[in-house]
C-alpha positions in Angstrom: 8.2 -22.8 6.0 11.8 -23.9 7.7 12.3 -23.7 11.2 14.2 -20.7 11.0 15.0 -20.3 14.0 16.9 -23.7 13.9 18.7 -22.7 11.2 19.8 -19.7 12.7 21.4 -21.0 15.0 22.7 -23.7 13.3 25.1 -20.9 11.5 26.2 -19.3 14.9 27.5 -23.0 15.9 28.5 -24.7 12.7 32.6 -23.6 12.2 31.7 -23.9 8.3 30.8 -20.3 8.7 33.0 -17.5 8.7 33.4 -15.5 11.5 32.4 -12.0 9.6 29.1 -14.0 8.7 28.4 -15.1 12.6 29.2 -11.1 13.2 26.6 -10.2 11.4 23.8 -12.8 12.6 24.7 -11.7 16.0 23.8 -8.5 15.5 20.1 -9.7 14.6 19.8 -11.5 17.6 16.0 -11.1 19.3 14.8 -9.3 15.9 12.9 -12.7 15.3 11.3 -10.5 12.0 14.7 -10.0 11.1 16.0 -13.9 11.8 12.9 -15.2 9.9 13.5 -13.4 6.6 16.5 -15.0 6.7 16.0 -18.5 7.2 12.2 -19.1 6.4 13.1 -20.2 2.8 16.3 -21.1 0.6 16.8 -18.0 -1.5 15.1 -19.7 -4.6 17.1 -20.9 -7.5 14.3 -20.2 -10.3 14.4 -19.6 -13.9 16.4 -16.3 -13.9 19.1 -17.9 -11.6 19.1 -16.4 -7.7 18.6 -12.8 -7.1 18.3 -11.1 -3.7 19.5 -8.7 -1.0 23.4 -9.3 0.0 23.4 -10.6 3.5 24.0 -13.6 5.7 21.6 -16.4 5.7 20.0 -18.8 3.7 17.5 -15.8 1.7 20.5 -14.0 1.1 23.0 -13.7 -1.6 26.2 -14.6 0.2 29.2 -17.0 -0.8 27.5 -20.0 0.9 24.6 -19.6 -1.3 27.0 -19.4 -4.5 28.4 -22.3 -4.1 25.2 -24.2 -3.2 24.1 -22.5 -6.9 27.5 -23.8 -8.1 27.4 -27.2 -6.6 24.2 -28.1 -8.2 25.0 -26.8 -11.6 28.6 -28.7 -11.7 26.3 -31.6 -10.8 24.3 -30.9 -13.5 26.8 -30.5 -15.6 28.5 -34.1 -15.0 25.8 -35.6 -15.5 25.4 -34.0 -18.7 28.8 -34.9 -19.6 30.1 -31.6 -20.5 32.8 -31.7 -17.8 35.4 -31.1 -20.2 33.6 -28.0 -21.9 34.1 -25.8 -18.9 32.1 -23.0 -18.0 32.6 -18.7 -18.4 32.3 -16.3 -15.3 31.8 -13.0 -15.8 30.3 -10.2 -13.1 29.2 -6.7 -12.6 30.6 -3.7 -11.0 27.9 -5.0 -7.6 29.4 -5.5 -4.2 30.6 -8.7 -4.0 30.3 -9.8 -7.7 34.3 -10.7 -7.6 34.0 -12.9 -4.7 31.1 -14.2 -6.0 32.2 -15.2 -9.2 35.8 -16.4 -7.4 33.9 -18.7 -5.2 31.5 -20.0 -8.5 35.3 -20.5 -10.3 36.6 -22.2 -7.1 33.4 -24.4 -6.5 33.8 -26.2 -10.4 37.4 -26.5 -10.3 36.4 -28.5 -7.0 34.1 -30.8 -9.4 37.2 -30.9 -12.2 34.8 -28.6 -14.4 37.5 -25.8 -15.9 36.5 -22.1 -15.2 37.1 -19.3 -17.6 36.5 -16.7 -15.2 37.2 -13.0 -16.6 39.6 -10.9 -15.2 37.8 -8.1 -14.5 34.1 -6.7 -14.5 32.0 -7.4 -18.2 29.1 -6.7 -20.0 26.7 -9.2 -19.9 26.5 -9.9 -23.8 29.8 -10.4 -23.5 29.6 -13.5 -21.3 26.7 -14.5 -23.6 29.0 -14.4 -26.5 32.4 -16.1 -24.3 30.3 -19.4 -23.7 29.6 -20.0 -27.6 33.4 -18.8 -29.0 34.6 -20.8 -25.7 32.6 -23.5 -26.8 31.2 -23.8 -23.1 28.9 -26.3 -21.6 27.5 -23.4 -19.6 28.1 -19.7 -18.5 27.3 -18.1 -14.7 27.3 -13.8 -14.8 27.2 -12.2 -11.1 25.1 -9.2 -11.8 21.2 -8.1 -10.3 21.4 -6.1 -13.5 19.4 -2.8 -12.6 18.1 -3.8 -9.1 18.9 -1.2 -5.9 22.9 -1.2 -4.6 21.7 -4.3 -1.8 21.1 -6.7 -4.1 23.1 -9.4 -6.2 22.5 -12.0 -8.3 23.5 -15.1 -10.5 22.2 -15.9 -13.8 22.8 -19.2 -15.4 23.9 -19.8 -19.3 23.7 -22.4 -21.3 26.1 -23.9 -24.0 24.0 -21.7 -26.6 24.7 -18.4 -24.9 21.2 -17.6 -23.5 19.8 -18.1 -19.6 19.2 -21.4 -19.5 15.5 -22.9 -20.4 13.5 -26.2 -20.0 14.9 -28.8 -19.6 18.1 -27.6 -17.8 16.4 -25.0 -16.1 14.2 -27.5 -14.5 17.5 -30.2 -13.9 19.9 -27.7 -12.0 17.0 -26.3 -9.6 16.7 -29.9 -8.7 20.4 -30.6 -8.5 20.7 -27.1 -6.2 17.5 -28.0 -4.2 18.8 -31.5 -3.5 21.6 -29.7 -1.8 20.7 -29.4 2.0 23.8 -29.0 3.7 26.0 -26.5 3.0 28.9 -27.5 4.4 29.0 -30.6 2.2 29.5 -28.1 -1.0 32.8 -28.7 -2.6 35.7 -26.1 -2.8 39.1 -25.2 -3.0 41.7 -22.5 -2.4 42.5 -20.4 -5.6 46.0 -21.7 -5.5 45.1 -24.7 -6.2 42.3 -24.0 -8.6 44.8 -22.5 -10.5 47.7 -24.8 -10.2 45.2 -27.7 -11.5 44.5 -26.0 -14.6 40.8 -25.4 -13.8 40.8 -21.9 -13.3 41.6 -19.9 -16.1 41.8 -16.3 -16.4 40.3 -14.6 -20.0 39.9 -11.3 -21.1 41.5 -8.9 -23.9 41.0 -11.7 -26.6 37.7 -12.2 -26.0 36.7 -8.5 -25.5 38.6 -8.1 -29.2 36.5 -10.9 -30.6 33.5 -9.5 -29.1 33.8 -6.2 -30.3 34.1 -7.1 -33.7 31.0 -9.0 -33.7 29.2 -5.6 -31.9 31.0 -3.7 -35.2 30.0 -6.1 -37.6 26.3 -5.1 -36.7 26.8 -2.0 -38.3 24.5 -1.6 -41.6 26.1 1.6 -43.0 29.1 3.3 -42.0 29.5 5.1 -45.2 26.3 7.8 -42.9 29.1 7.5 -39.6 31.9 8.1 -41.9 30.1 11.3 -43.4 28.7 12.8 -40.3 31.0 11.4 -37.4 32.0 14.7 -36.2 28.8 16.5 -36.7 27.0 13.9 -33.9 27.5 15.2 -30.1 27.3 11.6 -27.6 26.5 12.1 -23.9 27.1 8.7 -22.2 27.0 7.0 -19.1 27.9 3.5 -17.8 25.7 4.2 -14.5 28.8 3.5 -12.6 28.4 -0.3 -14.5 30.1 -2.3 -17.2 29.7 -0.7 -20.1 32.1 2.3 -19.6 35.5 0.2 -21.4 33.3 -1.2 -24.5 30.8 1.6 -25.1 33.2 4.1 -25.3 35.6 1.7 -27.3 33.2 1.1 -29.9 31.7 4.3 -30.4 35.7 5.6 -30.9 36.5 2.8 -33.3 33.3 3.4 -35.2 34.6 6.7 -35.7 32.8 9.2 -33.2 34.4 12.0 -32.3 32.3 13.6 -30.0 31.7 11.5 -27.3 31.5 13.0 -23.6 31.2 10.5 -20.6 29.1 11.9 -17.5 32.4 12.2 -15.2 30.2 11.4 -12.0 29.0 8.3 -13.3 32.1 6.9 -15.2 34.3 4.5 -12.4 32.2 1.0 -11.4 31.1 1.6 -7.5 28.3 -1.0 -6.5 26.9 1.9 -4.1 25.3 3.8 -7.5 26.1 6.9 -5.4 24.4 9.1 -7.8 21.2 7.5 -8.1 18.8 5.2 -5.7 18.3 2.9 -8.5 20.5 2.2 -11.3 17.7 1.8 -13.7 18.2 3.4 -17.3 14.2 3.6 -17.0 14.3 6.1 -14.7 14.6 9.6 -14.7 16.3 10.2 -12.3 19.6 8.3 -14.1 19.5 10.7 -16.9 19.9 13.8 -15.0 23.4 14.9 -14.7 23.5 12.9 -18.4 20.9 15.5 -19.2 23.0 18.5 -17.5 26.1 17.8 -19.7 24.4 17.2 -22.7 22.5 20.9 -22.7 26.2 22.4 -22.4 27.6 20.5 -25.2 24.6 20.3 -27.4 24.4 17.0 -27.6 22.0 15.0 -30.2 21.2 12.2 -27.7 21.9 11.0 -24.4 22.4 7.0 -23.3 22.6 5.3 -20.5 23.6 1.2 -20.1 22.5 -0.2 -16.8 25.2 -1.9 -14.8 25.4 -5.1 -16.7 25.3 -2.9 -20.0 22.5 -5.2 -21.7 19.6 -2.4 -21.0 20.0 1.2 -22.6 18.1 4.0 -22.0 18.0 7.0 -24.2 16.9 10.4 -24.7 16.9 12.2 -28.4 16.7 16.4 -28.8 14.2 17.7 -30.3 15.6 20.4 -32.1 12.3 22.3 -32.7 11.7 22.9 -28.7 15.6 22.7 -27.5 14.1 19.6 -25.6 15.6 16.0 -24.5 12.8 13.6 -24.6 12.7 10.0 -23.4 12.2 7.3 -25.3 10.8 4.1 -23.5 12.2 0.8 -24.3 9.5 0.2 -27.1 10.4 3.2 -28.7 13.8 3.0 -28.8 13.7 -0.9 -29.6 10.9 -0.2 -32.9 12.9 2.6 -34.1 16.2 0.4 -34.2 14.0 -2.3 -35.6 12.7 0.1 -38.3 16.4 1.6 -39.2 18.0 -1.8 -39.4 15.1 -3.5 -41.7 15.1 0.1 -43.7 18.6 -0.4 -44.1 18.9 -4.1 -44.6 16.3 -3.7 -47.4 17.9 -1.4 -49.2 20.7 -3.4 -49.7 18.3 -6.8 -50.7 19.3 -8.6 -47.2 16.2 -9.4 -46.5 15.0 -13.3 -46.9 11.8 -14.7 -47.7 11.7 -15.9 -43.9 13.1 -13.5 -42.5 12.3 -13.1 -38.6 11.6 -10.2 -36.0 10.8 -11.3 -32.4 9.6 -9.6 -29.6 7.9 -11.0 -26.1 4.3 -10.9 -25.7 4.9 -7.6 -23.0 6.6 -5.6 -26.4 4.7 -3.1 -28.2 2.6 -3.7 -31.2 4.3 -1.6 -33.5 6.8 -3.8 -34.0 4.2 -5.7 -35.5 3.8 -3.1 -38.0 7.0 -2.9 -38.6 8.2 -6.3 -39.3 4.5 -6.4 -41.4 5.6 -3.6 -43.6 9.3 -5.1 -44.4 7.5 -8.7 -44.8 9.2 -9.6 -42.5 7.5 -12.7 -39.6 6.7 -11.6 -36.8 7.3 -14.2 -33.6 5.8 -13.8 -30.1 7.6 -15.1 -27.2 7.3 -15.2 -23.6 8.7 -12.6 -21.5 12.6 -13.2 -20.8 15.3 -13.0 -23.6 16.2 -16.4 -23.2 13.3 -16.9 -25.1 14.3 -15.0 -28.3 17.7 -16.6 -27.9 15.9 -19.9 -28.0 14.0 -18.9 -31.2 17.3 -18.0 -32.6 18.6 -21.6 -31.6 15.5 -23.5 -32.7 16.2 -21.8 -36.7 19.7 -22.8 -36.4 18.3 -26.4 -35.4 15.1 -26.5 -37.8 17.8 -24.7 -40.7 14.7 -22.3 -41.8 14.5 -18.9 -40.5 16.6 -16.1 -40.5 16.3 -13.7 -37.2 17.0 -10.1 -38.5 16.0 -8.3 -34.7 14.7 -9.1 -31.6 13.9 -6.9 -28.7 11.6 -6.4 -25.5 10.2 -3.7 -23.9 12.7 -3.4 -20.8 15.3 -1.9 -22.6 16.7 -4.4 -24.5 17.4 -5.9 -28.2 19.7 -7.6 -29.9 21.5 -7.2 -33.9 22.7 -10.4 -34.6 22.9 -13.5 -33.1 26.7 -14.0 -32.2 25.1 -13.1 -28.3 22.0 -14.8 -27.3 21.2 -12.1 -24.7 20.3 -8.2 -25.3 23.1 -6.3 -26.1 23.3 -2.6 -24.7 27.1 -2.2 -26.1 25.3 -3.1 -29.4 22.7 -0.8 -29.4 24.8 1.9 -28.5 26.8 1.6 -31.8 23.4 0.9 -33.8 21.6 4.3 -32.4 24.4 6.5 -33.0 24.4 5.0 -36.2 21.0 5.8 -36.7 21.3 9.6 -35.7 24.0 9.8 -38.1 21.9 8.3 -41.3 19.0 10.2 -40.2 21.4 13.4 -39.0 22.5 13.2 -42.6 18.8 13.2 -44.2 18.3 16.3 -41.6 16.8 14.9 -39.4 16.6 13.9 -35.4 16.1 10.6 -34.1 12.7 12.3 -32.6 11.3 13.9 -36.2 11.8 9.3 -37.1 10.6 8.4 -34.4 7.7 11.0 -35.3 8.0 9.5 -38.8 7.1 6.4 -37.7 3.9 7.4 -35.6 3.0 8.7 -38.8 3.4 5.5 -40.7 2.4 3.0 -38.6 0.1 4.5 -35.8 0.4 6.5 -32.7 0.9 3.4 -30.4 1.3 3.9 -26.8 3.0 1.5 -24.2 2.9 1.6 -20.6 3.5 -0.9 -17.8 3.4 -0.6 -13.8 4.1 -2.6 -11.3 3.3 -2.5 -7.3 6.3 -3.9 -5.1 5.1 -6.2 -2.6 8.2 -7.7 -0.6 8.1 -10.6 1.6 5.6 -13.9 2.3 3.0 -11.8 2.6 3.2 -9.8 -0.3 4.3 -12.8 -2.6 0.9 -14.2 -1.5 -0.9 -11.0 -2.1 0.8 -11.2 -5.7 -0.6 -14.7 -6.2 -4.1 -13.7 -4.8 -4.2 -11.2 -7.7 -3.4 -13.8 -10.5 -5.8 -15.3 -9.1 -8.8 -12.7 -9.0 -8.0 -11.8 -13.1 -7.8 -15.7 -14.0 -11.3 -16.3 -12.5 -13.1 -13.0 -13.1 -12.4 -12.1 -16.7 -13.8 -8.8 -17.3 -16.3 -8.0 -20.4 -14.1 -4.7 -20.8 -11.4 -2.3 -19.6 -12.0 1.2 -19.7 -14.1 0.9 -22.6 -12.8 -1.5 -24.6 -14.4 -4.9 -25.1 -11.8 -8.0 -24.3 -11.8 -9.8 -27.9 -9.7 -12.8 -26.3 -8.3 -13.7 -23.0 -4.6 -15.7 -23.1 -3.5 -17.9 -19.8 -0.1 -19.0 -20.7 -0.4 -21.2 -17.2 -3.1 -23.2 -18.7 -2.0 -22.7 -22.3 -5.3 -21.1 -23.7 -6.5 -18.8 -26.1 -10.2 -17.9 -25.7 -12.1 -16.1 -28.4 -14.7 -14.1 -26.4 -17.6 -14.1 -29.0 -17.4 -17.9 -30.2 -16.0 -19.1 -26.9 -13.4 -21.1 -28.9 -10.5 -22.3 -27.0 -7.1 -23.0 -28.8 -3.3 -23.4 -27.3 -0.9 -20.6 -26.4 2.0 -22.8 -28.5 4.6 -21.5 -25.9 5.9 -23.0 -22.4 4.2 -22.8 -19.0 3.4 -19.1 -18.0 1.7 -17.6 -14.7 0.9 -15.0 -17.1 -2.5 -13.5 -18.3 -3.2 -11.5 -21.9 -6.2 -9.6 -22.8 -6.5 -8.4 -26.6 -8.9 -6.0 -26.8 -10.5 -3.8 -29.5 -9.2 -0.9 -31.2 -5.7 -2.4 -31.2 -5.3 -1.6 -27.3 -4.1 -4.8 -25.3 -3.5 -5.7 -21.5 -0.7 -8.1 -19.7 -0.8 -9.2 -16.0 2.2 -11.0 -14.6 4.6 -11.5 -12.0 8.3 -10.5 -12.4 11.0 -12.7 -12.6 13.6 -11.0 -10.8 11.9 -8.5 -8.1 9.0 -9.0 -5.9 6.7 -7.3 -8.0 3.4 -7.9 -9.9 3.3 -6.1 -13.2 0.8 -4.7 -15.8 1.8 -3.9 -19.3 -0.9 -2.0 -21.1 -0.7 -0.7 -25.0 -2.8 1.6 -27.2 -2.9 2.9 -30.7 -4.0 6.7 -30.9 -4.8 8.7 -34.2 -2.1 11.1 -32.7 0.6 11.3 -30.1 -2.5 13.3 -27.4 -4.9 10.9 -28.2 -2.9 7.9 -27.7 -1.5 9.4 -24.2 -5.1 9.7 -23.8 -6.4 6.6 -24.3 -3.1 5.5 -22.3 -4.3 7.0 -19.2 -7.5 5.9 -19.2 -6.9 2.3 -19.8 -3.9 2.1 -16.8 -5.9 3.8 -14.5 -9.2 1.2 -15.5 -6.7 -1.6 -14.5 -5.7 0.2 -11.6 -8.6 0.7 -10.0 -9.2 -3.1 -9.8 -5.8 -3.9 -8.4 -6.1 -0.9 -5.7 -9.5 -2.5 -5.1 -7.7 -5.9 -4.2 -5.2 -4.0 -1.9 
């Protein structure tokens, strides 16, 4: 732990700080609570990037702590070589994203790496697909993507389009962490940015080049063609990014009933409509909801702000009901309507690929089983299925046909490297036209599918424990489930127990041990009989420790069921822990 009460002060003296930042530390004076969440740690620069709350202090996401990020990357990048390449910017509708991604712009111009820094607010596919037809080194998006209005973060890209991964993941933590003074951090005034050629502003070409990747996605227009103005669209952008390009694509796709929930329409980092701009929860759906039972509407969507998750819900026409579909469900049934398609028209390869993370739903399995196509497991992250994409393109065998996780998020195609909620848009309304067509909703496919493959049920949750307390009492609970394996949960005997952390695979009747085959996890995986399977790990981006849980039911009661009994099983130990 830092003396943090050195540090404090240290900013209240130092005339590298800005007199609004000093304001604001002031006002903390003799909360030592207060002072020491500030300055007990560096806001750490992990895998994902930074994310945190917006504040002063060195645990906060403020412009010092950009350009630390951004100092350490450009040093990265120089010792890479790819000075020359440059790097894309892009950022959400959060407070502070512009002046975040103006000081990233103004910290690599600094280093003589060239920014291409958009003009305004983006989707973050968008920036994954700028750094490959930029032909960047690297790529830096401003967005904490579906966290509560106080936080912002910074997510790091490489030359391939996806969040970066070993080994440059590892090399600009170091480069960042090496960085102890922030005052030494290098900058310069816009104007001169600018004037030096290092700062460049994109925009309308790229979103034009972007979009016609997102339409060339599209399997069969001939169905939007046919039934475009028989489909009702509620949308909303969640007060985010993907207000401009949804809408756009939807319209040049050829839907003509497309109704935008007025409340939620403008960017506003506050998300005064909702606590939590989350496409996963409820609560975003319900004026969506509201205007979509007074214009009828055949399904309602929501992007979160960054536009690369979308939540959906479909009518039911035989109850007059909007139901939810969770990110599994709406991520197999694209899977299944692209391979249908796809196979219809012979454009599907002997090695063809679907990949999911290890945290995604098993019927995806069944899926990509029943169009022969391979199934690939990943770690959670899509960086990850961006890197499987890259290591076909490397190994030239492969083809990668879908990819999706179970937070919302998937991707057609691989001009992005990152999940696409603009895409998805386009490919579910798609889908509700095809199946519209046939006569049917995307509820009686999703049924459709059930009845194929298997009533499977996914569920995950996760208890919040903020702080250094609670990020021990996270790591205490690792702990308890990597050294007492259980026999069973709820019933159902553990068949094999995965720890990605000490890449193993344990067979539970033989006792034979094997590797994991993928990267250095904290994660654990239990398989377990009757198809049903359990995941413990911490999140990424939140202060959180999650558990994803799945089951397969002989119908949609008994798989809510088994559901039930299984999460509340695994609950029961964690509460126990508490």
């Amino acid at each position: 732990m830092k003396d943090y009460m050195k540090i404090y002060e240290e900013w209240l003296a130092n005339p590298y700080f800005d007199e609004d930042t000093k304001k604001e530390l002031r006002a903390i004076q003799g909360d030592e609570n207060e002072i020491k969440e500030r300055f007990y740690m560096d806001l750490e620069f992990g895998t994902a990037g930074l994310r945190g709350v917006i504040g002063a202090g060195i645990n906060r996401m403020n412009i010092y702590t950009v350009r630390r990020a951004t100092q350490g990357l450009a040093d990265y990048i120089l010792e890479q070589g790819g000075a020359d390449r440059g790097v894309a910017i892009a950022y959400d509708s959060r407070r502070m994203s512009p002046e975040f991604s103006d000081e990233a712009a103004r910290t690599l111009a600094a280093n003589g790496i060239k920014a291409y820094r958009f003009e305004s607010l983006r989707p973050t596919p968008e920036l994954s697909f700028a750094v490959r037809e930029l032909g960047c080194i690297a790529g830096i998006n401003i967005t904490a993507s579906h966290n509560p209005p106080e936080y912002n973060g910074y997510k790091v890209y490489w030359e391939d389009g996806a969040q970066f991964t070993p080994p440059h993941d590892r090399g600009v933590t170091e480069k960042v962490m090496a960085i102890t003074d922030l005052s030494s951090v290098k900058t310069m005034s816009r104007e001169e940015a600018v004037a030096s050629g290092r700062y460049v502003t994109i925009g309308a070409e790229i979103d034009d080049r972007y979009i016609a990747q997102v339409k060339a996605q599209v399997v069969n227009q001939e169905a939007i063609d046919k039934m475009q103005d028989q489909i009702a669209i509620v949308y909303t952008p969640l007060h985010g990014t993907g207000n401009i390009p949804a809408r756009r694509v939807m319209k040049e796709l050829g839907f003509e009933h497309v109704y935008v929930v007025p409340e939620q329409e403008l960017p506003d980092g506050n998300f005064p409509t909702v606590s939590y701009p989350n496409p996963e929860a409820a609560e975003a759906f319900e004026l969506g909801l509201k205007l979509a039972k007074e214009k009828n509407a055949d399904l309602v969507l929501a992007t979160d702000p960054d536009a690369d998750r979308l939540g959906v819900y479909v009518k039911d026409t035989k109850s007059g009901e909007y139901i939810p579909l969770t990110g599994n469900m709406s991520g197999s049934l694209l899977c299944d309507y692209v391979l249908s398609q796809k196979k219809e028209r012979g454009q599907i390869p002997a090695d063809g690929q679907v990949v999911k993370s290890i945290v995604t739903t098993n019927l995806v399995d069944a899926v990509a089983e029943y169009y022969g196509a391979e199934l690939i497991e990943v770690l959670t992250g899509f960086k990850w299925i961006g890197k499987q994409i890259l290591k076909n393109e490397q190994e030239g065998r492969g083809t990668y046909l879908f990819g999706m996780e179970e937070s919302y998020g998937c991707l057609i195609g691989t001009y992005a490297r990152d999940k696409d909620a603009i895409s998805a848009t386009a490919a579910l309304c798609e889908a509700a036209a095809y199946y519209k067509e046939k006569g049917m909703t995307l509820w009686d496919a999703m049924v459709a599918m059930y009845e194929r493959y298997g009533y499977y049920k996914d569920s995950v949750q996760s208890i919040g424990l903020k702080g250094i307390e609670g990020l021990a009492k996270i790591q205490e609970i690792m702990e308890y489930f990597r050294n007492h394996e259980p026999a069973e949960f709820a019933g159902c005997k553990v068949l094999s127990a995965r720890d990605y952390k000490a890449d193993t695979i344990r067979d539970t009747a033989t006792g034979e041990v094997k590797p994991t085959g993928l990267p250095s996890s904290n994660v654990l995986y239990y398989d377990l009989e009757d198809s049903a399977w359990l995941c413990v790990r911490p999140s990424g981006t939140e202060p959180k420790i999650k558990f994803y849980y799945g089951v397969k039911g002989t119908s949609l009661a008994d798989a809510d069921e088994k559901a039930e009994k299984l999460g509340k099983a695994v609950m029961d130990i964690v509460n126990g822990l508490l």
